[in-house]
C-alpha angles and dihedrals in degrees: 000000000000117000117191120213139191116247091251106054094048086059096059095037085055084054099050107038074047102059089039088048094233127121124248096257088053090051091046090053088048089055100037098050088047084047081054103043097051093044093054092043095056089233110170123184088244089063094048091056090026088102085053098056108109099358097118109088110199150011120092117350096200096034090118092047098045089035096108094051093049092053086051094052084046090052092050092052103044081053091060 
């Protein structure tokens, strides 16, 4: 199997199959078999923070609906 990469991600996967003292290909198979892995299991990134919904108590009840007027007041201020 050939796999073609941009010059920049190969970059980064040397560096890290270097500072773990692997080889590229042995990098590659750990992604790809955690790729795998996450992919068979039906894993979505809503089921891995699902246990964390709901669970802060406090603080301001309507921040998100009131969120674009307050960075406009930010903004105002900071003009000043």
């Amino acid at each position: 199997m050939a796999l073609r990469l941009d010059e920049e991600t190969r970059a980064k996967i040397v560096r890290i199959a270097r500072r773990k003292g692997e080889t590229m290909s042995g990098v590659i198979r750990e992604a790809v078999a955690a790729w795998v892995e996450r992919e068979e299991s039906g894993e979505t990134p809503w089921k891995l923070v699902a246990d964390l919904a709901g669970c802060v108590d406090g603080g301001d009840p309507d921040r998100s609906s009131r969120g674009g007027r307050r960075v406009a007041e930010l903004l105002r201020a900071r003009r000043r």
